[in-house]
N, C-alpha and C positions, 0 to 999 in steps of 0.2 A: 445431227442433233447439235444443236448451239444451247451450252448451259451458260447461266449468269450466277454470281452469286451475289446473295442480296444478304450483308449485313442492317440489321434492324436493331433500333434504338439505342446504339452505344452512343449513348450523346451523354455530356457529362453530368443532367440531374438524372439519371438511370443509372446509367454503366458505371458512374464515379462513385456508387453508395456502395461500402465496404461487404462483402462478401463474394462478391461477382469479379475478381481480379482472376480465377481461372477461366473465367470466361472468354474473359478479355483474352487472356495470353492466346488464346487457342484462337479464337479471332481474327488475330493479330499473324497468328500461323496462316491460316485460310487465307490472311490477305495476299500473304507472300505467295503463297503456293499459288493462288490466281493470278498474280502478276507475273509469276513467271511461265506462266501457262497460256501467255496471253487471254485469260476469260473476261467476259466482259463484269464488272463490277459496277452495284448501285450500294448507294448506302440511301437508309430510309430512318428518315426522323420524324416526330410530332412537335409539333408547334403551332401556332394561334396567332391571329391577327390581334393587333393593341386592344386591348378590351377584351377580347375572346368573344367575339360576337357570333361566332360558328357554335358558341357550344350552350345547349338547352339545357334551361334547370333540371332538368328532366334526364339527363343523364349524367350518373352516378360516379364513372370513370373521372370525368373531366370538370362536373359543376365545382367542386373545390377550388379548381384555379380560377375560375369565373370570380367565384365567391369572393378569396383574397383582393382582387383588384390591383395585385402587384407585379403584372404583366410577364411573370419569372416564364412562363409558357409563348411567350411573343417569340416571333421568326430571329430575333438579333437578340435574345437573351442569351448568356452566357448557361445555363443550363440545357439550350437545346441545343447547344451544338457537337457537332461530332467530338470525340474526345482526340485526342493530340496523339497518342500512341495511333489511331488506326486513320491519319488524316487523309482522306481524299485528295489525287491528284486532279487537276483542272481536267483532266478528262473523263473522269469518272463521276456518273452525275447521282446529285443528292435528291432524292425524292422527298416531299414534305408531306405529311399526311396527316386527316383532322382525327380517326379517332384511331382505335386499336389495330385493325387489319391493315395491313402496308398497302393495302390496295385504295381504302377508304378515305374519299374528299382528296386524293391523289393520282397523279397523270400517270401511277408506276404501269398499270396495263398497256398503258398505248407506247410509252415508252421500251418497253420487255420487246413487245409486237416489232416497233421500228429494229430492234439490234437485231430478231433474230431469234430470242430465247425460246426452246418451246421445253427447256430442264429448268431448273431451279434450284439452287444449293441455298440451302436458308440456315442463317447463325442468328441469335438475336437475344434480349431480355425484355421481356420474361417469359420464359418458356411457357405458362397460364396467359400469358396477353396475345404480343406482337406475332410470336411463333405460332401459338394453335390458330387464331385468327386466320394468318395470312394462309397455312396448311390448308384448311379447310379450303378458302374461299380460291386459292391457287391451284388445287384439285379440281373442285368444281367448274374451273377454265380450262381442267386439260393441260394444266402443265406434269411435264415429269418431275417429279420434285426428291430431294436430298435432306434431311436434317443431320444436321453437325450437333450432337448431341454436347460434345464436349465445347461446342461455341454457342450452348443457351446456356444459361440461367433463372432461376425462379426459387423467390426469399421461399416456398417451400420445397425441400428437397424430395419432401415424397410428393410430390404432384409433379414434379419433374423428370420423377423415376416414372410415374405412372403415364404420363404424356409420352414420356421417348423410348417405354417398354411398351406398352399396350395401347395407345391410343396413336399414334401417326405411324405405327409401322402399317398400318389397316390402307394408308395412303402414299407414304413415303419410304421411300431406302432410310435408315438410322445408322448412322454410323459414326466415327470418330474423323477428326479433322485429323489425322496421321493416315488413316488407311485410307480415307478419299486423297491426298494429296498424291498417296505412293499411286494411285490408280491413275494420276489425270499423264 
């Protein structure tokens, strides 16, 4: 069994907005703990071509940034990029993805497929977006999957309780980024 771990949307218009810093920390733990565990690691972001021509009035998530016309969601905005505490080394690759599931308008399937991965250690924000998303849709492939409860976040704290107590343990291991690290 080849697990990855796939940190999701700690880019600095997400992860940088004040409440989500234990997120981060724990994260930030994960990282190390996979780096020294040699695991393979992706980090997965959202981002948009200049204009946002990928994304339809018609949906709700993303037509805002469409709307503004101030490209803050473009591939070289400083808001989509990883934040600095958890930066990517050159060999660890960044997935771009157009809407909420890490999987979605993104090569991260065929990319998981090339390394090997058939587990999944998933940390991400928001625990209501990026995480149930990719769960879902990462289940439905067949992967074995991991939620690092203590490396989501989501601005509700009960839909966070309720997603990482009752709703992904139906598909996922839930556990903390201390007791997965002491296990790898």
């Amino acid at each position: 069994m080849t697990s990855a771990l796939l940190l999701m949307d700690f880019q600095a218009g997400i992860a940088g907005r004040p409440g989500f810093e234990p997120a981060v920390d724990a994260a930030e733990r994960a990282l190390t703990a996979a780096r020294d565990a040699g695991m393979p690691i992706v980090f997965v972001r959202v981002a948009f071509r200049l204009g946002c021509p990928e994304i339809a009035e018609s949906n709700l998530s993303f037509s805002a940034a469409k709307e503004r016309g101030d490209d803050a969601m473009s591939l070289d905005a400083p808001a989509t990029q990883i934040i600095d505490r958890l930066s990517p080394r050159d060999d660890e690759p960044i997935v771009v993805k157009k809407r909420i599931s890490a999987f979605a308008g993104s090569d991260l399937e065929v990319l998981l497929r090339g390394l090997g991965a058939d587990s999944l250690v998933l940390g991400g924000i928001s625990t209501s977006g990026v995480v149930l998303s990719t769960v879902r849709l990462a289940a439905d492939l067949d992967f074995r999957l991991t939620v690092l409860a203590d490396a989501c976040a989501d601005p509700d704290a009960e839909v966070h309780h309720v997603l990482t107590e009752k709703v992904f343990p139906r598909q996922a291991l839930v556990t903390s980024v201390a007791d997965w690290a002491a296990a790898l």
